[in-house]
C-alpha positions as CSV (number, residue, x, y, z in Angstrom):
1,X,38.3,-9.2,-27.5
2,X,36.8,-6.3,-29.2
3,X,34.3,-4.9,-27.3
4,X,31.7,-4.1,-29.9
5,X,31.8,-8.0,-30.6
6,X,30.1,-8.6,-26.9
7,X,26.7,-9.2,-27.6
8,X,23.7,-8.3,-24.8
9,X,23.7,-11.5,-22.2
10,X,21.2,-13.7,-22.1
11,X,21.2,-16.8,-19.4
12,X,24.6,-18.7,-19.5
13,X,23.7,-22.4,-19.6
14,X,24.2,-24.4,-16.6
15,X,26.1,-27.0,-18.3
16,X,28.7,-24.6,-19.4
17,X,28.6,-22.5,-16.1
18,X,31.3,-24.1,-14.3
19,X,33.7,-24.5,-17.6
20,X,33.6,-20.8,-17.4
21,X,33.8,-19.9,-14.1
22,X,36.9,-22.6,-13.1
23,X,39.8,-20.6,-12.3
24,X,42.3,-23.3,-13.4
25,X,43.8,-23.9,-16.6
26,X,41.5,-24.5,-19.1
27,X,44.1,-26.2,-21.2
28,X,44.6,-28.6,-18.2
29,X,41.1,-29.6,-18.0
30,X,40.4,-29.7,-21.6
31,X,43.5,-32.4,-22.2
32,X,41.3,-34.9,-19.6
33,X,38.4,-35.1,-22.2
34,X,40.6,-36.4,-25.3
35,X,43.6,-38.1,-26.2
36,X,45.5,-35.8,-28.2
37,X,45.4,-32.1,-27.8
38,X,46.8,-29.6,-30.3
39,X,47.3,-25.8,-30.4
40,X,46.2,-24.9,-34.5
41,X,47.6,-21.1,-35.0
42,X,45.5,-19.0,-36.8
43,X,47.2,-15.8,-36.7
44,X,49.5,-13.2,-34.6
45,X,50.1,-9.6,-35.0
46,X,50.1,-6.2,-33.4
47,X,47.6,-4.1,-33.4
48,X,46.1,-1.1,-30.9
49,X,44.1,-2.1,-27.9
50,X,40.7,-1.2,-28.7
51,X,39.4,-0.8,-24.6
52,X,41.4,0.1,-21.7
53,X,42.5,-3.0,-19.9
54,X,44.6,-4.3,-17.1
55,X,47.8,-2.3,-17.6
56,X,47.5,-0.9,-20.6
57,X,44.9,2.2,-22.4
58,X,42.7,2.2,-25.2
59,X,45.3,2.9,-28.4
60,X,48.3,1.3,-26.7
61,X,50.1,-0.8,-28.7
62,X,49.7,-4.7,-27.8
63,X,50.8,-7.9,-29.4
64,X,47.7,-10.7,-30.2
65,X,47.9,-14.2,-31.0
66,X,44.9,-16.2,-32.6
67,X,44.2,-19.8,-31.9
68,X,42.1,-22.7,-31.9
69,X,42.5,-25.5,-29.0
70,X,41.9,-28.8,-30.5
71,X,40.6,-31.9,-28.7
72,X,41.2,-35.2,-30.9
73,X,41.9,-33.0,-34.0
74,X,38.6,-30.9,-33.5
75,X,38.0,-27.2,-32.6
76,X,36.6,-26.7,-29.2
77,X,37.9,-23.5,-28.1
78,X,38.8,-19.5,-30.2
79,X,41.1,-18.7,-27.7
80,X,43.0,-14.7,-28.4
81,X,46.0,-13.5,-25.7
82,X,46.0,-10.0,-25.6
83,X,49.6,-8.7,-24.7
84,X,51.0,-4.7,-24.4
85,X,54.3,-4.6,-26.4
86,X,55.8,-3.3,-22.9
87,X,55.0,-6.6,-20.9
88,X,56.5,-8.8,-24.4
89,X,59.7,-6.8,-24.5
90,X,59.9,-7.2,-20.6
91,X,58.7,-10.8,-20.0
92,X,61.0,-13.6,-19.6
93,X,58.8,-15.5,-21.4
94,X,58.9,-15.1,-25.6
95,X,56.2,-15.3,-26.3
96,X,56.3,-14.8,-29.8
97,X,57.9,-18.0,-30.0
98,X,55.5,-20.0,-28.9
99,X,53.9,-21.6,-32.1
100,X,51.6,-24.5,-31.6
101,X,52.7,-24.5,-28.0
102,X,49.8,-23.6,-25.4
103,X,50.0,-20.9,-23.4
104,X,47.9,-22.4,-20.7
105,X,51.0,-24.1,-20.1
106,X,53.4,-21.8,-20.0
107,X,51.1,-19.4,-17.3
108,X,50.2,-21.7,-15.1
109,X,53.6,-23.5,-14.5
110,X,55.3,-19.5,-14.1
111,X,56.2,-18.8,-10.3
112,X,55.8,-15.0,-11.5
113,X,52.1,-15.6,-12.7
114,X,49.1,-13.9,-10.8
115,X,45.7,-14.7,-12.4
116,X,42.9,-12.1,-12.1
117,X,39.4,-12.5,-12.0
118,X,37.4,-14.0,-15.1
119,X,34.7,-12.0,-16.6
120,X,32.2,-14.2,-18.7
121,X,31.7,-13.0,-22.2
122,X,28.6,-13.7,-24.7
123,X,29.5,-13.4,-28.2
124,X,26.8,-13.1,-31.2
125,X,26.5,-14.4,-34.0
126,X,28.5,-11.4,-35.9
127,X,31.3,-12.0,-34.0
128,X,35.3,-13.0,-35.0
129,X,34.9,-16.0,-32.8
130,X,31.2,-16.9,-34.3
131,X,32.8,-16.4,-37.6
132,X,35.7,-18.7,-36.8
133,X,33.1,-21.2,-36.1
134,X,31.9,-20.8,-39.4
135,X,34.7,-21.1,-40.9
136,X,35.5,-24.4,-39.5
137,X,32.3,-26.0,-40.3
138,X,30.5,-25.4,-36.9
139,X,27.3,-23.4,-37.2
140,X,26.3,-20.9,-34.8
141,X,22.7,-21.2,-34.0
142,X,23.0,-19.1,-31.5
143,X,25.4,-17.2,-29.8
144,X,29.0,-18.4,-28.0
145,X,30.1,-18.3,-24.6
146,X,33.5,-17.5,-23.9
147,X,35.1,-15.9,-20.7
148,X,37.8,-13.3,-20.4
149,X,41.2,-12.9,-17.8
150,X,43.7,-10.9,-17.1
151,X,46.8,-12.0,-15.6
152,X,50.2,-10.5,-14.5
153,X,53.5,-12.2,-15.5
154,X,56.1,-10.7,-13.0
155,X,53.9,-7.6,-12.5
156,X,53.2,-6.9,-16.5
157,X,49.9,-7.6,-17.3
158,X,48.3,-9.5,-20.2
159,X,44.7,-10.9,-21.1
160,X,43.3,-14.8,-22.6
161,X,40.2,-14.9,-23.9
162,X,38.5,-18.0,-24.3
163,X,35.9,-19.1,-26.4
164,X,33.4,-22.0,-26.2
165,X,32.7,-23.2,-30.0
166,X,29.1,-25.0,-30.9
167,X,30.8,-28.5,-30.9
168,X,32.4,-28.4,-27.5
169,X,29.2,-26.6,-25.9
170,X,27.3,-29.7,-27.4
171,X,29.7,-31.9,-25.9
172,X,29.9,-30.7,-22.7
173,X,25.9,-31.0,-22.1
Protein backbone atom coordinates (compact mmCIF):
# COMPACT_ATOMS: atom_id res chain seq x y z
CA UNK A 1 0.00 0.00 0.00
CA UNK A 2 1.23 3.42 -0.59
CA UNK A 3 1.89 5.01 2.37
CA UNK A 4 0.59 8.49 1.78
CA UNK A 5 -2.85 6.61 1.13
CA UNK A 6 -2.93 5.73 5.14
CA UNK A 7 -5.20 8.07 6.46
CA UNK A 8 -4.98 9.32 10.45
CA UNK A 9 -6.94 6.35 12.55
CA UNK A 10 -9.87 6.81 14.04
CA UNK A 11 -11.60 3.85 16.24
CA UNK A 12 -11.70 0.46 14.23
CA UNK A 13 -15.29 -0.82 14.63
CA UNK A 14 -15.78 -3.68 16.80
CA UNK A 15 -17.64 -5.64 14.34
CA UNK A 16 -14.74 -5.61 11.98
CA UNK A 17 -12.03 -6.00 14.77
CA UNK A 18 -11.67 -9.55 14.67
CA UNK A 19 -11.89 -9.86 10.64
CA UNK A 20 -8.82 -7.88 10.88
CA UNK A 21 -6.91 -9.10 13.46
CA UNK A 22 -7.47 -13.19 12.51
CA UNK A 23 -4.27 -14.47 11.53
CA UNK A 24 -5.76 -17.12 9.23
CA UNK A 25 -6.48 -16.97 5.72
CA UNK A 26 -8.82 -14.46 5.00
CA UNK A 27 -9.74 -16.27 1.73
CA UNK A 28 -10.61 -19.31 3.91
CA UNK A 29 -13.01 -17.55 6.06
CA UNK A 30 -14.42 -15.36 3.51
CA UNK A 31 -15.50 -18.71 1.26
CA UNK A 32 -17.77 -19.79 4.60
CA UNK A 33 -20.09 -16.68 4.13
CA UNK A 34 -21.12 -17.40 0.31
CA UNK A 35 -21.44 -19.95 -2.15
CA UNK A 36 -19.29 -19.06 -4.88
CA UNK A 37 -16.12 -17.18 -4.41
CA UNK A 38 -14.10 -15.58 -7.30
CA UNK A 39 -10.72 -13.90 -7.62
CA UNK A 40 -11.65 -10.65 -10.37
CA UNK A 41 -8.04 -9.28 -11.59
CA UNK A 42 -7.73 -5.84 -11.82
CA UNK A 43 -4.24 -5.35 -12.74
CA UNK A 44 -0.45 -6.52 -12.30
CA UNK A 45 2.76 -4.76 -12.88
CA UNK A 46 6.05 -3.73 -11.53
CA UNK A 47 6.73 -0.81 -10.16
CA UNK A 48 9.32 0.61 -7.21
CA UNK A 49 8.49 0.04 -3.65
CA UNK A 50 7.44 3.25 -2.28
CA UNK A 51 8.49 2.46 1.76
CA UNK A 52 10.97 0.10 3.06
CA UNK A 53 9.40 -3.17 3.93
CA UNK A 54 10.20 -6.68 5.02
CA UNK A 55 13.17 -7.57 2.81
CA UNK A 56 13.19 -5.16 0.48
CA UNK A 57 14.12 -0.84 0.49
CA UNK A 58 12.30 2.03 -0.53
CA UNK A 59 13.08 2.15 -4.64
CA UNK A 60 13.64 -1.62 -4.96
CA UNK A 61 12.01 -2.99 -7.64
CA UNK A 62 8.81 -5.30 -6.72
CA UNK A 63 6.15 -7.02 -8.67
CA UNK A 64 2.18 -6.04 -7.63
CA UNK A 65 -0.87 -7.62 -8.35
CA UNK A 66 -4.45 -5.92 -8.03
CA UNK A 67 -7.59 -7.72 -7.08
CA UNK A 68 -10.95 -7.87 -5.88
CA UNK A 69 -12.28 -11.02 -3.78
CA UNK A 70 -15.74 -11.67 -4.67
CA UNK A 71 -18.42 -13.32 -2.50
CA UNK A 72 -21.50 -14.51 -4.65
CA UNK A 73 -20.34 -12.31 -7.60
CA UNK A 74 -19.87 -9.16 -5.30
CA UNK A 75 -16.81 -7.13 -4.14
CA UNK A 76 -15.88 -7.52 -0.59
CA UNK A 77 -12.34 -7.19 -0.35
CA UNK A 78 -9.23 -4.67 -2.62
CA UNK A 79 -6.75 -6.99 -1.80
CA UNK A 80 -2.71 -5.77 -3.43
CA UNK A 81 0.41 -8.52 -2.94
CA UNK A 82 3.41 -6.59 -2.85
CA UNK A 83 6.37 -8.87 -4.08
CA UNK A 84 10.47 -7.85 -4.65
CA UNK A 85 11.45 -9.03 -8.19
CA UNK A 86 14.24 -11.11 -6.14
CA UNK A 87 11.75 -13.30 -4.06
CA UNK A 88 9.48 -13.85 -7.77
CA UNK A 89 12.62 -14.92 -9.61
CA UNK A 90 13.55 -17.15 -6.56
CA UNK A 91 10.21 -18.57 -5.39
CA UNK A 92 8.95 -21.86 -6.43
CA UNK A 93 5.84 -20.49 -6.68
CA UNK A 94 4.95 -18.36 -10.21
CA UNK A 95 3.35 -16.18 -9.22
CA UNK A 96 2.71 -14.34 -12.14
CA UNK A 97 0.71 -17.11 -13.26
CA UNK A 98 -1.72 -17.04 -10.96
CA UNK A 99 -4.73 -15.27 -12.77
CA UNK A 100 -8.03 -15.51 -10.99
CA UNK A 101 -6.43 -18.04 -8.69
CA UNK A 102 -6.22 -16.75 -4.85
CA UNK A 103 -3.26 -16.43 -3.36
CA UNK A 104 -4.67 -17.06 -0.01
CA UNK A 105 -4.52 -20.37 -1.16
CA UNK A 106 -1.47 -20.83 -2.49
CA UNK A 107 0.29 -19.25 1.11
CA UNK A 108 -1.35 -20.99 3.39
CA UNK A 109 -1.13 -24.56 1.92
CA UNK A 110 3.11 -23.77 1.30
CA UNK A 111 5.25 -25.82 3.97
CA UNK A 112 7.89 -22.87 3.24
CA UNK A 113 5.36 -20.06 4.30
CA UNK A 114 5.97 -17.96 7.59
CA UNK A 115 3.29 -15.31 8.15
CA UNK A 116 4.34 -12.12 10.00
CA UNK A 117 2.44 -9.96 12.15
CA UNK A 118 -0.66 -7.92 10.65
CA UNK A 119 -0.68 -4.23 10.96
CA UNK A 120 -4.23 -2.67 10.68
CA UNK A 121 -4.54 -0.06 8.02
CA UNK A 122 -7.28 2.91 7.74
CA UNK A 123 -7.69 4.12 4.34
CA UNK A 124 -9.51 7.57 3.41
CA UNK A 125 -11.63 8.48 1.25
CA UNK A 126 -8.80 9.58 -1.44
CA UNK A 127 -7.39 6.44 -1.48
CA UNK A 128 -6.83 3.59 -4.57
CA UNK A 129 -8.84 1.18 -2.54
CA UNK A 130 -11.68 3.98 -1.72
CA UNK A 131 -11.55 4.74 -5.31
CA UNK A 132 -11.93 1.07 -6.32
CA UNK A 133 -15.02 1.20 -4.25
CA UNK A 134 -16.22 3.82 -6.36
CA UNK A 135 -15.68 2.44 -9.13
CA UNK A 136 -17.59 -0.55 -8.40
CA UNK A 137 -20.66 1.10 -7.32
CA UNK A 138 -19.94 1.07 -3.52
CA UNK A 139 -19.78 4.50 -1.95
CA UNK A 140 -17.41 5.38 0.66
CA UNK A 141 -19.02 7.41 3.30
CA UNK A 142 -16.37 7.17 5.25
CA UNK A 143 -13.14 5.67 5.33
CA UNK A 144 -12.06 1.64 4.75
CA UNK A 145 -10.46 -0.65 6.94
CA UNK A 146 -8.04 -2.92 5.54
CA UNK A 147 -4.99 -4.67 7.32
CA UNK A 148 -1.46 -5.23 6.13
CA UNK A 149 1.18 -8.60 6.25
CA UNK A 150 4.21 -9.66 5.48
CA UNK A 151 5.17 -13.07 4.97
CA UNK A 152 8.27 -15.12 3.91
CA UNK A 153 8.00 -17.89 1.21
CA UNK A 154 11.16 -20.06 1.82
CA UNK A 155 13.00 -17.09 3.51
CA UNK A 156 12.00 -14.25 0.62
CA UNK A 157 9.65 -12.04 1.79
CA UNK A 158 6.46 -10.56 0.37
CA UNK A 159 3.48 -8.40 1.59
CA UNK A 160 -0.92 -8.82 1.15
CA UNK A 161 -2.78 -6.10 1.78
CA UNK A 162 -6.29 -6.37 2.42
CA UNK A 163 -9.05 -4.27 2.17
CA UNK A 164 -12.52 -4.18 3.71
CA UNK A 165 -15.01 -2.60 0.97
CA UNK A 166 -18.36 -0.60 2.24
CA UNK A 167 -20.57 -3.66 1.32
CA UNK A 168 -18.70 -6.35 3.20
CA UNK A 169 -18.20 -3.90 6.35
CA UNK A 170 -22.08 -3.58 6.15
CA UNK A 171 -22.41 -7.13 6.05
CA UNK A 172 -20.37 -8.17 8.49
CA UNK A 173 -22.22 -5.84 11.25
Amino acid sequence: MYASEIAQQPMMPAHLGHWLTDKSSLTLRLKTLCRRFDVRLLREWQDVASYNGNGWLLGDPIWQREVLLCLDGVPWVYALTEIPLQTLTDSEVDFSALGTRPLGEVLFSHQAMQPGSLLVTYFDRDSRPANIAEHQGQPVLAGLWGRSRDFTLGGNPLRVNEVFLPLAEQRLR
